[in-house]
C-alpha positions in Angstrom: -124.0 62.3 8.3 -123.0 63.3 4.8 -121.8 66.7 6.1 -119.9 64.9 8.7 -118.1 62.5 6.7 -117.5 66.0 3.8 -115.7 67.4 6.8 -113.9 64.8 7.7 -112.0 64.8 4.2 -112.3 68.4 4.1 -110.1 68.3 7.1 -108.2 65.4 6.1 -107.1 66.8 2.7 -106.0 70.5 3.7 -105.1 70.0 7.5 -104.1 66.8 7.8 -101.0 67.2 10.7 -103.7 69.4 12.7 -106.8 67.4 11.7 -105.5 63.7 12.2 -104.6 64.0 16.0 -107.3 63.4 17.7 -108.8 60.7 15.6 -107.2 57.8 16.4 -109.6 56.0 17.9 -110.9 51.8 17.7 -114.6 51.8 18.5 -114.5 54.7 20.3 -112.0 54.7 22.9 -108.8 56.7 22.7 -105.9 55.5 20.9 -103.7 56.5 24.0 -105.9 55.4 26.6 -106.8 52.0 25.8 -105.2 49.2 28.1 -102.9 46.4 27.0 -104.6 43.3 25.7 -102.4 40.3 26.2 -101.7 38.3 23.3 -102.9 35.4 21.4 -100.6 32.8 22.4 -102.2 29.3 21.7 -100.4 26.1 22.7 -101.5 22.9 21.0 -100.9 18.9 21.4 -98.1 19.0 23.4 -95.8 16.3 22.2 -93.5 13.1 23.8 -90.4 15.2 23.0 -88.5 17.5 21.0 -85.0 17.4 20.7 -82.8 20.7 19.8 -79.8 22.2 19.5 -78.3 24.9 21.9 -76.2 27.7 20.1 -72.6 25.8 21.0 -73.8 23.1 19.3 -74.5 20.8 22.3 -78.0 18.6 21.4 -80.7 18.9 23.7 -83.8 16.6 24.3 -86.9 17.2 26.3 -89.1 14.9 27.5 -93.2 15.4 27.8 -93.3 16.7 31.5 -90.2 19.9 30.5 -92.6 20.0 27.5 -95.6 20.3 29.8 -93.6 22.9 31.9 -92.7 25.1 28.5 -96.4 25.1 28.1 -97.3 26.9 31.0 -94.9 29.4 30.1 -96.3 30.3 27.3 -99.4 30.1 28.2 -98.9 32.7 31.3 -96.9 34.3 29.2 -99.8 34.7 26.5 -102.5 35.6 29.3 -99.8 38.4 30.8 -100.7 41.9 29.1 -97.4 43.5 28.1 -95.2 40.3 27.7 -95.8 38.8 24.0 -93.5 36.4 22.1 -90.3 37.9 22.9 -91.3 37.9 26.2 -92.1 33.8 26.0 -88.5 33.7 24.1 -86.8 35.1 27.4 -88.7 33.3 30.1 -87.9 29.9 28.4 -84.4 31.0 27.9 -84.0 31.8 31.7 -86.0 28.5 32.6 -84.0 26.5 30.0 -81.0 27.6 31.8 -82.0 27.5 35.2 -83.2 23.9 35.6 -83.6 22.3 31.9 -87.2 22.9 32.5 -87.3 21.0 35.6 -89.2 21.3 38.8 -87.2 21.3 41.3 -86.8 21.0 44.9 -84.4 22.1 47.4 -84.9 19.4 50.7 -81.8 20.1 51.6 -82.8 24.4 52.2 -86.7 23.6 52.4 -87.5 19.9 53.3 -91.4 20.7 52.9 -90.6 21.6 49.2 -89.9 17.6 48.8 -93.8 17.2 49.9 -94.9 19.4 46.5 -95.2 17.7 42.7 -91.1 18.0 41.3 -88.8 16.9 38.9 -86.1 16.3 41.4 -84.3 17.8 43.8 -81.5 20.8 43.4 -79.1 22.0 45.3 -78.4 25.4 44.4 -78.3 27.4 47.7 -82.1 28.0 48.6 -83.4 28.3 44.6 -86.5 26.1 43.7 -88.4 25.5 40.9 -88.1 26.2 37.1 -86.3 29.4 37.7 -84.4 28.7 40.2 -86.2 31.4 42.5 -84.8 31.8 46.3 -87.6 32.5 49.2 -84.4 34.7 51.1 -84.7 37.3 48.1 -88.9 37.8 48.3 -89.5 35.6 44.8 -92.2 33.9 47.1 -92.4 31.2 50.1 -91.4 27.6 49.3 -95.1 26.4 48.6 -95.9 29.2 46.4 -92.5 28.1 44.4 -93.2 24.8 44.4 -96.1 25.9 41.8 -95.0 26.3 38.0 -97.9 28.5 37.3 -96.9 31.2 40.0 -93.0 31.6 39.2 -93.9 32.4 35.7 -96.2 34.9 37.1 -93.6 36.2 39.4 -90.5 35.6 36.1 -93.1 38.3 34.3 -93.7 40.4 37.1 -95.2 43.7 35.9 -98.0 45.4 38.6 -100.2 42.1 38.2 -97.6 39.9 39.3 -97.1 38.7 42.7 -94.6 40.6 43.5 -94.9 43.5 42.5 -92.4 46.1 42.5 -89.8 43.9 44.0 -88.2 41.6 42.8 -88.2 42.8 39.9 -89.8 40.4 36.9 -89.4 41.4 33.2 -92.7 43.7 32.6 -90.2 45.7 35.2 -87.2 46.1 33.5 -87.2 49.3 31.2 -86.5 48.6 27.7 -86.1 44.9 28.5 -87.6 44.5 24.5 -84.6 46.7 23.2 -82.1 43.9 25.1 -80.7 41.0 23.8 -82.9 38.2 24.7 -80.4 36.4 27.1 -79.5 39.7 28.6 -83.4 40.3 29.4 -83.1 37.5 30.5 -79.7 38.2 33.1 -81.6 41.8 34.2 -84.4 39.1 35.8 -82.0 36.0 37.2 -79.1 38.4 38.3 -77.2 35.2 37.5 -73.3 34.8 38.5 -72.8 33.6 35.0 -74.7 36.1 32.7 -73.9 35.0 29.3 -75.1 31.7 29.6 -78.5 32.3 28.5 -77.8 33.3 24.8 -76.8 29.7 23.9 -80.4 28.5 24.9 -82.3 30.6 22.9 -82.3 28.6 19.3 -84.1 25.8 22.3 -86.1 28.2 23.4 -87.0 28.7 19.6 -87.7 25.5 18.5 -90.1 24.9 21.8 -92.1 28.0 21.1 -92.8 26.6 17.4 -93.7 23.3 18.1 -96.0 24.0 21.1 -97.8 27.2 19.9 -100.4 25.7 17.4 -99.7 25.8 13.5 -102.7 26.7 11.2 -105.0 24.0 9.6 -103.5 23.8 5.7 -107.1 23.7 4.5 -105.9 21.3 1.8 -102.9 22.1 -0.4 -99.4 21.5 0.0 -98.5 24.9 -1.6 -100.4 26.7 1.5 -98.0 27.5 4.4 -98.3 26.1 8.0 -98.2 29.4 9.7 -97.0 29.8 13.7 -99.5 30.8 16.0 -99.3 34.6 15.7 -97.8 36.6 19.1 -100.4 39.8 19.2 -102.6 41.5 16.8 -102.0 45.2 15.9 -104.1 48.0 14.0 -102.4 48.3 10.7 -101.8 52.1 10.6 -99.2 54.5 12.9 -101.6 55.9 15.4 -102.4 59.8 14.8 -102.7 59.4 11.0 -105.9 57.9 9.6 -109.4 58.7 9.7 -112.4 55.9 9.1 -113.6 56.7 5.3 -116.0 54.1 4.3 -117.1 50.9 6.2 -117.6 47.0 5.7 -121.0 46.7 3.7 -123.7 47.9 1.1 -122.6 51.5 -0.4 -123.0 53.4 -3.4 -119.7 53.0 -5.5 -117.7 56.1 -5.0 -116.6 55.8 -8.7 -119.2 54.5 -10.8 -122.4 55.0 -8.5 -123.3 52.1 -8.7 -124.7 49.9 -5.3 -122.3 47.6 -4.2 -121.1 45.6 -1.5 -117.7 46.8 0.2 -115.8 43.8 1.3 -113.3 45.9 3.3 -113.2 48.5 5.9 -111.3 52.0 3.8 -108.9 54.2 6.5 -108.1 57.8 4.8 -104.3 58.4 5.7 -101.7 60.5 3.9 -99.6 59.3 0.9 -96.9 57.3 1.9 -97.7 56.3 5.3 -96.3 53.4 6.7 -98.9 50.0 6.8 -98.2 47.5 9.2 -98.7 43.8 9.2 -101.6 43.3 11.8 -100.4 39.8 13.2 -97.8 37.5 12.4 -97.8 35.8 9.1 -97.1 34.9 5.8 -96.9 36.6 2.6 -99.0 34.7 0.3 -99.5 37.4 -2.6 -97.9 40.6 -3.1 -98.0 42.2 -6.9 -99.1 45.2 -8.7 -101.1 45.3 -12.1 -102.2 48.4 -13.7 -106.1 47.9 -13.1 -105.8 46.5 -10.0 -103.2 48.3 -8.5 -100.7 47.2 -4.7 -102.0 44.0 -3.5 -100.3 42.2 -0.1 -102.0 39.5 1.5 -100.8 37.5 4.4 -101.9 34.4 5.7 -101.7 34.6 10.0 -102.9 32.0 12.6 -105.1 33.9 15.6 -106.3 31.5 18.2 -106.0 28.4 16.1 -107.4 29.6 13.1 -106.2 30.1 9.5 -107.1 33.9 8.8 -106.1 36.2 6.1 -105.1 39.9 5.8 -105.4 41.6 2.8 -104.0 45.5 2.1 -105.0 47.5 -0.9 -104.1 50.4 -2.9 -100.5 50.4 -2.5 -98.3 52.1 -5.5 -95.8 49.7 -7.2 -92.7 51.6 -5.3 -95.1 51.5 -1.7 -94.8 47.5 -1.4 -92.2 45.8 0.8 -92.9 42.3 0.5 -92.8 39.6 -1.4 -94.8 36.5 -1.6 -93.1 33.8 0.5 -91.9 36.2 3.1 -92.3 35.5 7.0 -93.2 38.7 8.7 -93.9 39.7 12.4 -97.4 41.8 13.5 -96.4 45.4 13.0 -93.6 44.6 10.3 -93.9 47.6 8.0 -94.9 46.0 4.6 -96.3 48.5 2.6 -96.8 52.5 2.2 -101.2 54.1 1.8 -101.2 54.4 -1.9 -104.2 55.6 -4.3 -103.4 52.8 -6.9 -106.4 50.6 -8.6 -109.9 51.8 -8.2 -109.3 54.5 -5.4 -110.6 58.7 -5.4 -108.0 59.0 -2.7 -104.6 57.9 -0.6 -105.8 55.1 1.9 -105.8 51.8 3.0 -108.4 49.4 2.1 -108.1 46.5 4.7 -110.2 43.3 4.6 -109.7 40.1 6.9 -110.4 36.6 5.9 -110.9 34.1 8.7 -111.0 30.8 7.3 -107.9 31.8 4.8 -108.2 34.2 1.5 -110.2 32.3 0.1 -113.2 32.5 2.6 -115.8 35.2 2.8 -114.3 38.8 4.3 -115.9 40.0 7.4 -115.8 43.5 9.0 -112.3 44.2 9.6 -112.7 47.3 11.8 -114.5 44.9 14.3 -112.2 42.2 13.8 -109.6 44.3 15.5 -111.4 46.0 18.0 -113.0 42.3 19.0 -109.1 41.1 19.1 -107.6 44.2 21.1 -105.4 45.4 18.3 -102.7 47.3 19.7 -101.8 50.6 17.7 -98.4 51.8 16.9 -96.7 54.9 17.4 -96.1 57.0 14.1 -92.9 56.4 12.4 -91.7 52.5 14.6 -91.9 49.1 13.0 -93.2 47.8 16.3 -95.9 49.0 19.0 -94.3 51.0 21.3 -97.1 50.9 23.9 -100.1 48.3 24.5 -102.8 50.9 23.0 -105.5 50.1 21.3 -105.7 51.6 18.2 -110.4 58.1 0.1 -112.6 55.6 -0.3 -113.0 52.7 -3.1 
């Protein structure tokens, strides 16, 4: 094993654009080949209302049943591989839009849909439900409309929704995350009236942050309620680091000394590009001369407080600052050797419970919470992939 892991630097330190390539891989399973995890999405209490404001200014309240509506949106949304927060952001945009949230029917084109749970009844050619979805163009029949949970499906589309590859949903509009929201959200609808989206999106906003579930404070008013964070991501461009030194008891590289190694160390040049893994906030982010780069970011995953922490940086190699709100695979930092390091690499530990609970292995923290990796040289997954020592 000691020869093994020799090589490994070996090959990392005089080959390292040869060498790196085919190691990108999270327990095992290749980098590129991994499927799409969906995200972690988490909707808590839902409330009586939430009144907001649309981007011409016009003031919008919704009661507890468009509320209730919203939440299955985001909860599809969060269970669909591929779709993420943005993805949310569009379909309550289109929804918003559409019918104000509402389940409707259309007794006038399909009497039976009157038999079905609704909101009302609308009179928009054949269209029913929350996204106004017509039977006549092969969204679905009226009964399979009349259910909330399958026109979100079909809104997402992609090759797991139910209608799959036509009409097209939003998992099957290329570059649809490259588009303006409300245009995303016009490339789905095929609306007469295509800019009328945009001026729902600050709604669709407000909904997503007061139904996904904010972290516990764990006592403190200085600690920041953080959103429930959209996906999880491996904080390193894919095709550039190599698994140094694990979670656990070792021999100090330095001193000798046994120790225990309260982070998982990934070898990657100087100056590569470290990504957030979830959404967050910046709750430290300083550089001292002993200690060297230090960024830690607090992030909510499935209801729970949990903390990032990224070591090593140089002074010039951090990006953030402490109070800053940043998105999972926001570049905040550059692999440093800074503080007590033999070598350029990230030292990455994750705190669930907040920074100030015990670290556990953070190499199986992502692989248990399908990180997704990131292509080399983008400040955002490009794909659904999974993906020194001191």
């Amino acid at each position: 094993m000691k020869k093994l892991a020799l090589l490994a630097l070996l090959l990392l330190f005089f080959a390292p654009s040869t060498a790196l390539l085919g190691v990108a891989t999270l327990g095992g399973t290749s980098a590129t080949a991994a499927a799409c995890t969906p995200g972690s999405l988490h909707v808590g209490p839902i409330p009586d209302s939430l009144t907001a404001t649309t981007r011409n200014g016009e003031t919008v309240t919704l009661n507890r049943t468009q509320l209730t509506h919203a939440a299955t949106i985001i909860t599809v949304g969060g269970q669909t591989a591929g779709v993420g927060r943005q993805g949310v952001l569009i379909a309550l945009m289109a929804a918003l839009t559409e019918s104000t949230l509402r389940m409707l029917a259309n007794i006038g084109a399909y009497p039976e849909s009157g038999d079905y749970p609704n909101d009302g009844n609308g009179s928009d050619h054949d269209s029913l439900g929350l996204f106004q979805m017509r039977p006549a163009s092969g969204w679905g029949t009226a009964a399979e409309l009349m259910d909330p949970d399958y026109q979100a499906k079909a809104f997402y589309g992609g090759e797991t929704g139910p209608n799959y590859p036509s009409p097209r949903g939003l998992l099957d509009i290329p570059g649809w995350q490259q588009m303006d929201p409300g245009e995303a959200a016009q490339a789905v609808e095929v609306s007469a009236y295509p800019d009328r989206y945009q001026n729902y999106q600050p709604v669709a906003e407000a909904i997503l942050t007061a139904l996904t579930r904010p972290a516990p404070t764990g006592g403190g008013d200085e600690v920041p309620v953080v959103p429930e964070t959209t996906r999880i991501v491996f904080p390193l461009p894919e095709g550039t680091w190599v698994r140094t030194s694990p979670f656990g008891w070792r021999n100090d590289p330095i001193t000798g000394e046994r120790r225990f190694h309260a982070g998982s160390d990934f070898a990657a040049p100087d100056g590569t590009s470290i990504y957030a893994v979830a959404d967050g906030v910046v709750v430290r982010a300083n550089y001292t001369d002993s200690g060297g780069g230090v960024v830690v970011i607090e992030h909510t995953v499935s209801g729970e407080r949990v903390a990032s922490m990224y070591i090593h940086m140089w002074e010039h190699g951090i990006h953030v600052a402490e109070g800053d709100t940043v998105t999972a695979g926001q570049h905040i930092g550059d692999v440093g050797s800074s503080g007590h390091s033999t070598g350029p690499h990230l030292h990455l530990q994750i705190h669930p419970g907040g920074q100030g609970a015990e670290a556990v292995d953070s190499d199986a923290w992502l692989i248990e919470h399908g990180a997704e990796g990131i292509t080399g040289g983008e400040a955002a997954p490009a794909t659904c992939t999974a993906g020194g020592g001191a």
